[in-house]
C-alpha positions in Angstrom: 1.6 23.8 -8.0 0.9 27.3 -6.8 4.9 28.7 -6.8 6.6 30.9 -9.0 8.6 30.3 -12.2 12.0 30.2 -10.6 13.7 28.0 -12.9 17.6 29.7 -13.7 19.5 28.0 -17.1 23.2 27.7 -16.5 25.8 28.4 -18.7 27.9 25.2 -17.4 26.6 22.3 -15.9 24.8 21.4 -13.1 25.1 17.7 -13.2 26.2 16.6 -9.9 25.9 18.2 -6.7 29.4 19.7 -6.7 28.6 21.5 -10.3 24.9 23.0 -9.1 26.5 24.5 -6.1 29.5 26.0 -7.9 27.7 27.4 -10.7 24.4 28.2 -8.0 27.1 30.0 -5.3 25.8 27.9 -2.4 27.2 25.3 -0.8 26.7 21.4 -2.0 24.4 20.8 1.1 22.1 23.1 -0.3 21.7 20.8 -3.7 18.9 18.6 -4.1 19.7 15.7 -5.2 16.8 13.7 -7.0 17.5 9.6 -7.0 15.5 7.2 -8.4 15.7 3.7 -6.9 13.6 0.8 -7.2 11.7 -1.1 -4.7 13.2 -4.3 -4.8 9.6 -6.7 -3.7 7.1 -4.3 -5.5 9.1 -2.4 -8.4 7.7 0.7 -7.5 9.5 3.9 -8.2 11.2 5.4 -5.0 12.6 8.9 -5.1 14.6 10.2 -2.5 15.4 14.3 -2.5 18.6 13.9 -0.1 20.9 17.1 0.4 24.1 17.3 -2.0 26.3 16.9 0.8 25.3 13.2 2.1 24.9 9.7 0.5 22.1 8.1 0.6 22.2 5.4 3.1 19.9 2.1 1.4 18.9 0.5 4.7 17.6 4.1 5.9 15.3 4.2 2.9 14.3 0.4 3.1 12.9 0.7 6.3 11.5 4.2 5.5 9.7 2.5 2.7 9.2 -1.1 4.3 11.1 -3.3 1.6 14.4 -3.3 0.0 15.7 -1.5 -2.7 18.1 -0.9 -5.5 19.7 2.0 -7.5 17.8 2.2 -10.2 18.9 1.7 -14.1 19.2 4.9 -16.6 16.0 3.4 -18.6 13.8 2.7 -15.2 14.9 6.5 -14.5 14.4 7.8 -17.5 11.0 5.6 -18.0 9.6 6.7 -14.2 10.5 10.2 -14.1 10.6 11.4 -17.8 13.7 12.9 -17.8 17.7 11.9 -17.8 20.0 11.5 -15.0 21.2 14.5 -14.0 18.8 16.5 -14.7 15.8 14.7 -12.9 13.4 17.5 -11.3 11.9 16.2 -7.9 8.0 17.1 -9.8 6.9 16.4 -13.0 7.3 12.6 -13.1 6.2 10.7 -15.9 4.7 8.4 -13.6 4.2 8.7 -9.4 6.7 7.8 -7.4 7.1 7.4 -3.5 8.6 10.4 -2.4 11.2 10.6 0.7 12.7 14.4 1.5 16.1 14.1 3.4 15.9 16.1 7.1 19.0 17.6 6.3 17.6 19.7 3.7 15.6 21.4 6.5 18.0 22.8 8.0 18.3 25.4 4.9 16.6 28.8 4.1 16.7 28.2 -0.3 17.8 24.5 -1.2 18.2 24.4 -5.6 16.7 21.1 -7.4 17.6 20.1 -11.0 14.8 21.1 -13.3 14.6 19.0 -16.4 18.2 19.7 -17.7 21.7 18.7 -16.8 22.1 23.2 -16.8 18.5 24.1 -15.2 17.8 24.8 -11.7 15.0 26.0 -9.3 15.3 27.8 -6.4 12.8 26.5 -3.4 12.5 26.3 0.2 12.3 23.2 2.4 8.9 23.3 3.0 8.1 24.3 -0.8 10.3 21.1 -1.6 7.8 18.5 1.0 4.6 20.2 0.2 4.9 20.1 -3.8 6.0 16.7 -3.9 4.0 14.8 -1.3 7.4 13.3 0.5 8.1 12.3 3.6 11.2 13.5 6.0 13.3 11.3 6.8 16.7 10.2 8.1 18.5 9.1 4.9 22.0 9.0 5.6 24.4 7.0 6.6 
């Protein structure tokens, strides 16, 4: 996709947000956090790359996407993206996804995103994040 190999292997995990940014030295806001949900009407895969520091707010990303949806199962994650949660990279899907980037997420020089492994990371920018995977800002939280 035209960056650099960035990727960093931890020594401890970096599971959920809380872990990244403690074993990163950033703060949580500055973790991507890749979740899978499922489109409720069309069973397509929905990703949404949301900052560590908020939740992701359902009935934002139902009328970002224009149907309901649902957290998705470990197997529909795991089947979609190729890889387990918490460690699911926001590229490299097994199959395509719709793709929604959290506005917050802009407000940051380096954001970190989960790269295959519950103790790999990648170091990106904002803009990196959005151009490489095709997403859309939005509004996501609550």
């Amino acid at each position: 996709l035209g960056m650099p190999g960035r990727v960093t292997e931890m020594d401890r995990t970096t599971r959920s947000a809380a872990a990244a940014a403690a074993a990163v030295g950033c703060s949580v806001g500055q973790i991507v956090k890749s979740l899978v949900f499922k489109a409720a009407v069309s069973g397509r895969a929905v990703l949404a790359l949301t900052s560590g520091a908020n939740r992701v707010d359902e009935a934002c990303l139902a009328r970002a996407l224009g149907e309901p949806t649902a957290k998705a199962d470990a197997d529909f994650v795991r089947r979609v993206s190729g890889f387990a949660i918490g460690g699911v990279p926001p590229i490299g899907h097994a199959e395509p996804m719709v793709v929604f980037v959290d506005e917050d997420l802009l407000a940051h020089e380096t954001i970190w995103a989960a790269a295959g492994t519950p103790q790999a990371v990648f170091r990106l920018t904002p803009q990196e994040l959005t151009a490489i995977t095709g997403g859309t800002v939005v509004h996501l939280k609550p």
